[in-house]
C-alpha positions in Angstrom: 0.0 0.0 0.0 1.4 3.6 -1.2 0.8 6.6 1.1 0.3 9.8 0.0 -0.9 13.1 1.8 -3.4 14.0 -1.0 -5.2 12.0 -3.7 -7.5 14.0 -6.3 -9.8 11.9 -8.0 -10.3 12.9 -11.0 -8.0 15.3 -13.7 -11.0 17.4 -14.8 -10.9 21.4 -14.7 -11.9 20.7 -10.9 -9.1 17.9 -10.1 -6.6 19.9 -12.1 -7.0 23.7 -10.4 -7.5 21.8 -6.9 -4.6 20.2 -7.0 -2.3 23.3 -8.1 -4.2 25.2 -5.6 -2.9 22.8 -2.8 0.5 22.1 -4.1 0.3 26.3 -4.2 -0.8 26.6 -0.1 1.8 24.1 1.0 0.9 20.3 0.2 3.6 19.0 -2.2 2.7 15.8 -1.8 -0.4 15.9 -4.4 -1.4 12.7 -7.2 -4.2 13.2 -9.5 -5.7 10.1 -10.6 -7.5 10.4 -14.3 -9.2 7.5 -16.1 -8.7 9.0 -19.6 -5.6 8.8 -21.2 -4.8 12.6 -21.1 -6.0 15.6 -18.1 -8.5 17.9 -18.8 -11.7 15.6 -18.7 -15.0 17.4 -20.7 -12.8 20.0 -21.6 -11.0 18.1 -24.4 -14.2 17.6 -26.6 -15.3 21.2 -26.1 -13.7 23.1 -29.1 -16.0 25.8 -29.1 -14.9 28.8 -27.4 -16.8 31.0 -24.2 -14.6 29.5 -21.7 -12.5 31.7 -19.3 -14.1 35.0 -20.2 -14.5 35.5 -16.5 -10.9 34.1 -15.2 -8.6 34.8 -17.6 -10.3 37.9 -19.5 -10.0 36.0 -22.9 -12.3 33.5 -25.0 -10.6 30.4 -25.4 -11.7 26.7 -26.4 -12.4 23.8 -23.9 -8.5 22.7 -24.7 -7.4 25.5 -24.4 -8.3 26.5 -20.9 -7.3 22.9 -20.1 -4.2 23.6 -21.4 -3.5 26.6 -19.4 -3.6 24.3 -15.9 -2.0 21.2 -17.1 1.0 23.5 -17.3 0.7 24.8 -14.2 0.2 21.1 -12.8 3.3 20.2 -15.1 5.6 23.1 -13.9 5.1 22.0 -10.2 5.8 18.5 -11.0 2.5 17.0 -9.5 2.4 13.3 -10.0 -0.7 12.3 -12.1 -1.3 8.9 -12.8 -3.5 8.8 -16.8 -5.6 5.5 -17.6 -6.2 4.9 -13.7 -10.0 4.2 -12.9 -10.9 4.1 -9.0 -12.8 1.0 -7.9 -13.5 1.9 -4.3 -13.1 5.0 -1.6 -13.2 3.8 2.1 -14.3 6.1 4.6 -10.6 5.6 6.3 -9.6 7.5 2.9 -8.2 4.7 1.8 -8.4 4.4 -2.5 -8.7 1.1 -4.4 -7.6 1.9 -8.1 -6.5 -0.3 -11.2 -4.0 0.4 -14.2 -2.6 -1.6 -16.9 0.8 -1.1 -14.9 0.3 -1.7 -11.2 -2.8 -3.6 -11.7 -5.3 -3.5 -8.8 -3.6 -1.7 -5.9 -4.2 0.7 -3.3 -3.4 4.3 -1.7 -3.7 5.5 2.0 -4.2 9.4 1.8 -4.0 11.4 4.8 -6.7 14.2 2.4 -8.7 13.3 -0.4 -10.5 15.8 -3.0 -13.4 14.3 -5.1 -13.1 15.9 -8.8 -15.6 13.5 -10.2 -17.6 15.5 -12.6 -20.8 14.6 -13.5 -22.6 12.5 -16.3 -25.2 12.8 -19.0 -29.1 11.6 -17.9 -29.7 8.6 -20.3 -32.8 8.1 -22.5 -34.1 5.1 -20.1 -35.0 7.5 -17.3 -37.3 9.2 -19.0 -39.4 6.3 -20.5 -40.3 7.4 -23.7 -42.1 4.9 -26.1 -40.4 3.2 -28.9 -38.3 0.4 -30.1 -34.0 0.5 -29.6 -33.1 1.9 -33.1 -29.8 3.7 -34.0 -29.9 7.5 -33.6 -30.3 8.0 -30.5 -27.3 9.9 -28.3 -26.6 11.6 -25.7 -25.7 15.2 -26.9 -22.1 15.1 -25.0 -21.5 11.7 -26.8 -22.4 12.9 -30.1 -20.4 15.7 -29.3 -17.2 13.5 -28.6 -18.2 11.7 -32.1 -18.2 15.1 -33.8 -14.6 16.6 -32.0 -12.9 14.4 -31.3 -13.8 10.9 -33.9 -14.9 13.5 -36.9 -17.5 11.1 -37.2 -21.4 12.4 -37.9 -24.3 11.0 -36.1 -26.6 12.1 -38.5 -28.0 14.6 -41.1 -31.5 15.3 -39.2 -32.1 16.3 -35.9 -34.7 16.7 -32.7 -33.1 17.7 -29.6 -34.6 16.9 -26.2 -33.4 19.0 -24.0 -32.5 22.9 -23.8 -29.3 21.9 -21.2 -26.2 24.0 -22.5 -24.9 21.1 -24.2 -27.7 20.5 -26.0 -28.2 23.9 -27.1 -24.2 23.7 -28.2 -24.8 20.7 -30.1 -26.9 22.2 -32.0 -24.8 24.7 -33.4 -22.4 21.9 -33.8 -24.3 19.5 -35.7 -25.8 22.7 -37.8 -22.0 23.8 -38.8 -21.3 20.3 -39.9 -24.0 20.1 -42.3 -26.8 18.5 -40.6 -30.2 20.3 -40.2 -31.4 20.7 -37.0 -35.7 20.5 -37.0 -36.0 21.4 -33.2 -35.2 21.4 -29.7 -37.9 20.7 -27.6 -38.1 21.4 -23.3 -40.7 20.1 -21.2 -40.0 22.7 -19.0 -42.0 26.3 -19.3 -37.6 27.7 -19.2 -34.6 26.5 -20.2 -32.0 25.2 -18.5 -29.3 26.9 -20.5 -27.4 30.0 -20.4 -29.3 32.7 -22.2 -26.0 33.3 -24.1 -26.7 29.8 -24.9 -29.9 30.2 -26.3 -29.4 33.6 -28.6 -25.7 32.2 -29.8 -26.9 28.6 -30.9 -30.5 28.8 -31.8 -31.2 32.5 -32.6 -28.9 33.0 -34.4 -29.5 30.0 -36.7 -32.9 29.7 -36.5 -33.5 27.2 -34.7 -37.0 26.5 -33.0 -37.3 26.0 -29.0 -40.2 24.6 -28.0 -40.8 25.1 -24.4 -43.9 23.0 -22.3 -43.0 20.5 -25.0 -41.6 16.3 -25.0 -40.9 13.5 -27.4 -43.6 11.1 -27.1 -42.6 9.3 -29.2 -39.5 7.9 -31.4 -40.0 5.8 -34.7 -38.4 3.7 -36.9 -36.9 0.1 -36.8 -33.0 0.0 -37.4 -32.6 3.6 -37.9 -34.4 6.4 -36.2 -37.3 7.4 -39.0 -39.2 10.1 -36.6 -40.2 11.1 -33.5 -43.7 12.9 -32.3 -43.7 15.9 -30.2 -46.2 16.6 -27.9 -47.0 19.8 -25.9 -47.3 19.5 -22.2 -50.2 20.6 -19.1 -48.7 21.8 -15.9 -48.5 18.3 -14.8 -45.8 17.6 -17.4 -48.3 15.0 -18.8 -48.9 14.9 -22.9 -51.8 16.8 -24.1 -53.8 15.2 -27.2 -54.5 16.5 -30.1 -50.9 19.0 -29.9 -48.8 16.4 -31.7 -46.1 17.2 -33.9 -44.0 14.5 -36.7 -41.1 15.2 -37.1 -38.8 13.1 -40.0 -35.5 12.9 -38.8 -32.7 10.4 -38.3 -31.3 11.3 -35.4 -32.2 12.3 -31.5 -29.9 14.0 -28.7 -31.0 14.0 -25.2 -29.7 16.7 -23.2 -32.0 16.3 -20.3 -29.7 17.1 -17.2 -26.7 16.5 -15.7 -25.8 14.1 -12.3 -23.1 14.3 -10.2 -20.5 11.1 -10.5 -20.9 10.3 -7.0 -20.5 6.4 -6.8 -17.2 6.2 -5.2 -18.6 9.4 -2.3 -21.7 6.8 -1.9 -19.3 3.8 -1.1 -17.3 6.1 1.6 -20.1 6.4 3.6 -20.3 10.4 2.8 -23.9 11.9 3.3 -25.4 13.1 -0.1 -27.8 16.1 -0.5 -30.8 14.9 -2.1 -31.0 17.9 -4.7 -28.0 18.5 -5.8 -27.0 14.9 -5.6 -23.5 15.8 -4.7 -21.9 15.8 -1.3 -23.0 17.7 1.7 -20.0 19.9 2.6 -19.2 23.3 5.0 -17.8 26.4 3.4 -14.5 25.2 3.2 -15.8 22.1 0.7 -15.1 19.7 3.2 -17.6 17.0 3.9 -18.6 15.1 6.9 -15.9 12.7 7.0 -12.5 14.9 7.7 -10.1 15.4 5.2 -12.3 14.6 2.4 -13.6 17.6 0.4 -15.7 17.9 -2.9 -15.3 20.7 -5.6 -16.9 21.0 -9.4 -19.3 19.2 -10.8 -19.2 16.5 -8.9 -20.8 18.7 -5.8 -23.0 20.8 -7.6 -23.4 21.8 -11.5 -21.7 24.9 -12.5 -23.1 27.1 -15.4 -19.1 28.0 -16.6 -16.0 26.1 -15.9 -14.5 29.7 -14.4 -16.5 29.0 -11.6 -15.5 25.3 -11.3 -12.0 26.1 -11.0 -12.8 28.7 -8.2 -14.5 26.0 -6.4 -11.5 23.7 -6.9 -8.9 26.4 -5.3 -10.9 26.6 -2.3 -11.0 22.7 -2.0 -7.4 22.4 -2.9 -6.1 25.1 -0.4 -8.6 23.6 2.4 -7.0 20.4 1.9 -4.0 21.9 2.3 -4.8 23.2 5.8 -6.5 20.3 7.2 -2.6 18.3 6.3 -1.2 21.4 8.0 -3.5 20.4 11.2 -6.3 22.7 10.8 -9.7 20.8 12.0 -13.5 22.3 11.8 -15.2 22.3 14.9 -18.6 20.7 15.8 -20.1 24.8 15.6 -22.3 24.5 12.8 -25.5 26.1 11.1 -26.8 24.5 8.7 -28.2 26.1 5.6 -31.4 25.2 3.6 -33.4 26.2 1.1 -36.7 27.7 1.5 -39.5 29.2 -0.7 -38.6 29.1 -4.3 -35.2 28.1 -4.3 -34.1 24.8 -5.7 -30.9 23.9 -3.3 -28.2 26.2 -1.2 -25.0 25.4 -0.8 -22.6 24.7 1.6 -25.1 22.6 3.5 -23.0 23.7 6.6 -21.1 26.6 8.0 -18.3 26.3 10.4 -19.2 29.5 12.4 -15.9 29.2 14.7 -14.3 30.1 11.2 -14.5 33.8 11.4 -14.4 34.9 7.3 -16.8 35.9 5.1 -19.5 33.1 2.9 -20.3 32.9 -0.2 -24.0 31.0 -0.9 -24.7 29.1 -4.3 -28.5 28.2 -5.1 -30.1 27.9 -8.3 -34.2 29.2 -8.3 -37.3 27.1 -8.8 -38.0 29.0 -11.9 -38.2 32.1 -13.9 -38.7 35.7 -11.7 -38.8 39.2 -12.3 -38.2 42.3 -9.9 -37.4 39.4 -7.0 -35.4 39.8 -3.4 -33.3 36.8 -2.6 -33.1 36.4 1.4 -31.2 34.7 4.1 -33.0 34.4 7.2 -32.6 33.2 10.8 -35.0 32.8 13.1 -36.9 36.0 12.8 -33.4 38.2 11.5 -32.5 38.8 7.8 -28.8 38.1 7.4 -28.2 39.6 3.6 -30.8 40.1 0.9 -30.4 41.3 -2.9 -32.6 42.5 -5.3 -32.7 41.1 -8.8 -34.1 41.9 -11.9 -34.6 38.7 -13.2 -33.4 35.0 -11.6 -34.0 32.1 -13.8 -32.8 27.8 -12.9 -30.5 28.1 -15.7 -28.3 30.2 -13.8 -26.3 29.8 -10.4 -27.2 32.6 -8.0 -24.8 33.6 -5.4 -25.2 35.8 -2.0 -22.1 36.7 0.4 -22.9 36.5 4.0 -20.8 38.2 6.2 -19.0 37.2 9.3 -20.9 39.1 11.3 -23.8 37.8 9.5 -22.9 34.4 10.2 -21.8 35.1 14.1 -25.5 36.3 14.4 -27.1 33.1 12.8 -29.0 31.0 15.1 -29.4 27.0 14.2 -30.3 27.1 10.6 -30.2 29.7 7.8 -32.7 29.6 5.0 -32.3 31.3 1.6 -35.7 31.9 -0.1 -36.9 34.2 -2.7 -39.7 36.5 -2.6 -42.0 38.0 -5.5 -42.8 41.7 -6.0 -45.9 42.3 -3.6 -44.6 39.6 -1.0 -43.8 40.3 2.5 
């Protein structure tokens, strides 16, 4: 058994900014662990550009930005070990992994930081009827197909789905060629940027149908079809609002989940909507010395934002192998009236420093106040214009704020003419 101070599962944007951020704050001890043959996980398939306009001032390409921190990993002469897949995570931190050089063998880290990402939502959760034809993909694998194989799914396409990566794909599979007949959301929003939304359907006219689902796909070998149906409130398929649609192909971009297998086998308490770890402010969850950053925690709009995530993680880590310890002085933080999740779970109030609260709304509000609340005292409040689930919302709470917090803190959002 090989013993290290830090293992970072995963060599994602997340993995790879969390483990220069550590190495940066005084743990030189760091290995990054990556299943693929190369670092920079989603990033290497994303060749459009939009990425690092907030963190490095400049548009670059999914490679790109990659490329910026596996030099920095490089220069600091982390170890990362490529084509490594982790079987198991003990709650004693302990890492069972496999390669085609060491075989099956393990690591005892005194710190771990789960970089995980997330994965795509397959076709079989939603139950739509129809045989098994070819056609059908996720939009991140036909997206991988495109990039990075140069191969075509198809020449005519319905997208399911208005996530951001459906919405790119469909600016994709338009600039190769193909014709893309609609995207179609059963939600009354979409789940994608707005930048998203003007950029790869607007601007190539492609139609959005919101309150609306595939009810149906057609065709025997190949994909011939699918109907579209609009939906009530209920989500349920109202007759008579079919739509046909002859195509040969179908993309499913119908949400994102957190990769958390190996955090479920450690023991690690989950939150139930975000599906990622329960952590304090410092991204550490319950079980000491393990912390979660990225995707993997919670689904970031723009990898900026992941890599912020993963320098807090990384220089936590950091602290907790240079002895620093959370006490058992915690509120805990939940969501309340028209918010979706809030995040960190916990706060470490004997930590006297400033918080800053992620939550994503229940849907789309205009001329809203977002509110944290304790017992019967507002903490911080914000007004916005508009707040809508396809973007993360933030809030800073002081440390005053936080001193003053009784048990629980609950982040809501209130309507014009509420109280």
């Amino acid at each position: 058994m090989m013993e290290r101070d830090l293992v970072i599962i995963g060599g994602g944007p997340a993995g790879l900014a969390a483990a220069v951020s550590a190495y940066d704050n005084g743990a030189k001890d760091v290995v990054i662990i990556e299943r693929d043959e190369r670092l920079g996980g989603i990033l290497n398939q994303c060749i459009h550009n939009g990425f690092g306009l907030t963190r490095f001032k400049e548009s670059l390409s999914g490679p790109e930005y990659a490329a910026r921190f596996i030099e920095l990993v490089r220069q600091r002469e982390i170890t990362v070990m490529l084509k490594t897949t982790v079987l198991d995570l003990s709650a004693d931190k302990t890492v069972t992994a496999i390669n085609e050089e060491n075989g099956v063998f393990t690591l005892k880290a005194k710190a771990i930081i789960l970089a995980m990402g997330c994965r795509e939502r397959s076709r079989g959760a939603l139950n739509i009827a129809g045989t098994r034809p070819a056609g059908i993909y996720s939009a991140g694998t036909a997206q991988k197909y495109v990039n990075i194989k140069g191969y075509m799914p198809g020449k005519r396409v319905v997208i399911l789905g208005s996530g951001d990566i459906g919405l790119i794909m469909a600016r994709r599979m338009t600039l190769e060629g193909a014709k893309v007949l609609a995207v179609c959301e059963i939600m009354p929003y979409s789940s994608g940027l707005k930048r998203n939304i003007v950029q790869c359907l607007d601007d190539f006219g492609i139609p959005l149908y919101l309150n609306h689902t595939i009810t149906k796909i057609e065709g025997e070998k190949r994909v011939t079809g699918v109907v579209v149906s609009k939906v009530d409130e209920n989500k349920k398929p109202i007759a008579g609002t079919e739509m046909h649609f002859d195509c040969d192909t179908v993309l499913f971009s119908v949400g994102l989940i957190p990769e958390n297998e190996l955090t479920k086998n450690a023991g690690i308490k989950l939150s139930p909507r975000t599906r990622g770890a329960c952590v304090y402010q410092n991204r550490e969850t319950q079980i000491e010395g393990v912390f979660a950053c990225g995707n993997v925690l919670q689904v970031h709009d723009l990898v900026d934002f992941v890599s912020e995530e993963a320098e807090l993680a990384g220089a936590s880590a950091a602290a907790y192998l240079n002895g620093k310890r959370r006490t058992d002085n915690a509120v805990i933080v939940e969501n309340g009236k028209n918010v979706g999740y809030a995040l960190p779970q916990m706060i470490d109030r004997s930590v006297n420093e400033n918080v800053k609260l992620f939550f994503r709304v229940t849907g789309t509000f205009k001329d809203c106040t977002i509110i944290a609340r304790s017992d019967d005292k507002i903490l911080a409040k914000r007004k916005k214009k508009i707040a809508v689930p396809g973007e993360m919302e933030t809030m800073l709470l002081t440390a005053e704020a936080v001193a003053e917090a009784g048990e629980k803190i609950e982040v809501y959002l209130e309507t014009c003419g509420e109280n």
